[in-house]
C-alpha positions in Angstrom: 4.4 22.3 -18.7 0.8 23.1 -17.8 -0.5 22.3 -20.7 1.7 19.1 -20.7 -0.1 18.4 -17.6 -3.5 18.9 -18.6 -3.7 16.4 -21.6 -2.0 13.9 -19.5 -4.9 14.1 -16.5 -7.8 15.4 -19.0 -9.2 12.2 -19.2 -8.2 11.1 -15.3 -10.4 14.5 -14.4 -13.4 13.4 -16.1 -14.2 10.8 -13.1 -16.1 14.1 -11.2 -14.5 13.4 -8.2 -17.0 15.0 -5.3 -15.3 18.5 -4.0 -15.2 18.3 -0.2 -14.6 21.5 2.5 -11.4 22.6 2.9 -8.4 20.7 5.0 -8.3 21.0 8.8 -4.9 20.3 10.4 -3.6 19.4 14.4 -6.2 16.8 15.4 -5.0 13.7 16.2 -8.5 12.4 16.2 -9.9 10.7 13.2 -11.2 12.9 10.9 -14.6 12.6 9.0 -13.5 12.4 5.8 -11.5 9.7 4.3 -7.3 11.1 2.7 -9.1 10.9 -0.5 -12.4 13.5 0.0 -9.5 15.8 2.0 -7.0 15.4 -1.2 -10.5 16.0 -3.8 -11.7 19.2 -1.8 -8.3 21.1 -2.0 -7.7 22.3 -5.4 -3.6 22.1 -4.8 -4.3 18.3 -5.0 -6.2 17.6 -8.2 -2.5 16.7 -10.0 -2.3 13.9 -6.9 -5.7 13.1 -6.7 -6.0 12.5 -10.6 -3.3 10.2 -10.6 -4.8 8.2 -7.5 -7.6 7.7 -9.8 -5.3 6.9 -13.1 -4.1 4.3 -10.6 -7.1 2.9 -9.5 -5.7 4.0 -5.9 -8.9 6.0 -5.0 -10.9 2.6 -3.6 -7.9 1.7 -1.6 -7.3 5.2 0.2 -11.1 6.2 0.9 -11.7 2.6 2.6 -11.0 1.9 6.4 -7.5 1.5 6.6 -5.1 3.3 8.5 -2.2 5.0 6.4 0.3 8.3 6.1 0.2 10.1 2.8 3.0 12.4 2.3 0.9 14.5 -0.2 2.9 16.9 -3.0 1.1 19.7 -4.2 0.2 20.6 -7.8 3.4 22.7 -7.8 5.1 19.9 -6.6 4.3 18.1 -9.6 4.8 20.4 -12.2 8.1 20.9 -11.0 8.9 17.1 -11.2 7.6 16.9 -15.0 9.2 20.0 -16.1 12.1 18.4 -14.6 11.6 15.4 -16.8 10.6 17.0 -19.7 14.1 18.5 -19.7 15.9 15.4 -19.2 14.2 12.5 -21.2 12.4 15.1 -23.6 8.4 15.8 -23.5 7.9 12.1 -25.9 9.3 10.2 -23.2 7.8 12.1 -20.0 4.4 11.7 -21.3 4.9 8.0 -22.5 6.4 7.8 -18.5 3.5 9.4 -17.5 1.2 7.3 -18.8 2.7 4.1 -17.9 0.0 2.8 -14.9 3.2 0.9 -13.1 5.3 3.7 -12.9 2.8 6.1 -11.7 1.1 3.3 -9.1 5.1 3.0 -7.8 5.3 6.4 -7.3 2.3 6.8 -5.2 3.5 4.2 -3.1 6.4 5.9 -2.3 4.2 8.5 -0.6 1.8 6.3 1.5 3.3 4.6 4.8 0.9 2.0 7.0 -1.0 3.2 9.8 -1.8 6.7 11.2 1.6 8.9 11.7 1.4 11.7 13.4 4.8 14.1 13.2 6.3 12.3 16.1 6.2 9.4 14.7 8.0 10.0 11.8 10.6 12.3 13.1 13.5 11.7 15.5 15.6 14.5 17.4 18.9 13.2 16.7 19.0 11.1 14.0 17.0 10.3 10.4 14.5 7.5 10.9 13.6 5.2 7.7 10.4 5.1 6.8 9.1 2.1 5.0 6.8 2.9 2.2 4.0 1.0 0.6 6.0 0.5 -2.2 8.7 -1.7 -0.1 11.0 0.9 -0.4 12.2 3.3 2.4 12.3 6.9 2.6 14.7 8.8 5.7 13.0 11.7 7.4 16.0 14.2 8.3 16.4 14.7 12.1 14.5 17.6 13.7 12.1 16.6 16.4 8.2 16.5 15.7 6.9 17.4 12.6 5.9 21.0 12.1 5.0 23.6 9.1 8.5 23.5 7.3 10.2 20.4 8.5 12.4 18.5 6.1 10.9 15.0 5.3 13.8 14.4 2.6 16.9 16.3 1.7 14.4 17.7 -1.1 10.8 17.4 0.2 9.8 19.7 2.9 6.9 19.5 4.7 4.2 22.2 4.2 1.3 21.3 6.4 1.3 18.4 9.1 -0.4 16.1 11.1 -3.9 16.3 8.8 -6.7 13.9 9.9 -8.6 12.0 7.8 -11.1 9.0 8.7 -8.9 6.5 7.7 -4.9 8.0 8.1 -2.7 11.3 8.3 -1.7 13.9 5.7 1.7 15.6 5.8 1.7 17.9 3.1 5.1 18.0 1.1 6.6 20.3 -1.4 8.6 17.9 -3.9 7.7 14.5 -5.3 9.4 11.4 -3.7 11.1 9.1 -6.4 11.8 5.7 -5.7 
């Protein structure tokens, strides 16, 4: 599956994105770097961060708007294209994979408008929808604020909240969202 990965993002790679240091989480004040020098300095993001830039997301997410990216992890994506690999076969997942519409769709599904800290995205009692950049909604499960190893989705957990960035919030997620 690694390798599968690989030649898919070889070429994304080769933009020599700028490493940046490492991710600080818990401040609600606006970081100094934008979501997208956060995502490039964390190696557990190059999967995400090459596919912003297949995309042609990068511009969008390092400018001054205010957004929530619900960021999967490397493993997070390997899991999803091994998944795919052993349903539509690895032909089809890498045809999917280089299909520009379908990837820009799913990267939409993880970016929400404006600056979301945990609160805001979690209720106590009930699931709250969460519209997505892609029009389509997302349901956070009930549980309060947003901590280390609440449940965004039935399948996504949430690794690492309330990270600030310049321009927005990173909640770190374990799965990939799928419209």
């Amino acid at each position: 599956m690694r390798r599968l990965t690989a030649l898919m993002m070889g070429a994304v790679l080769m933009a020599g994105l700028i490493a940046s240091p490492a991710v600080a989480k818990g401040d609600k004040a606006p970081g100094d770097q934008s979501i997208v020098e956060i995502a490039a300095g964390n190696p557990n993001f190059s999967t995400l961060v090459s596919l912003v830039v297949f995309a042609e997301l990068d511009g969008v997410l390092a400018n001054d708007g205010q957004f929530t990216v619900f960021a999967p992890t490397n493993d997070a994506f390997d899991a999803l294209i091994e998944g795919l690999v052993d349903a539509i076969g690895a032909e089809a997942t890498a045809a999917l994979l280089s299909n520009k519409d379908f990837i820009t769709d799913v990267l939409l599904y993880h970016v929400t408008d404006g600056r979301r800290f945990g609160n805001s995205v979690f209720n106590a009692n009930n699931s709250k929808a969460i519209e997505m950049l892609n029009g389509d909604y997302t349901w956070s499960n009930p549980g309060g604020t947003i901590t280390d190893g609440s449940a965004l989705t039935a399948d996504a957990t949430v690794v690492a909240a309330n990270i600030s960035a310049s321009n927005g919030v990173i909640h770190v997620i374990d799965e990939v969202l799928v419209p």
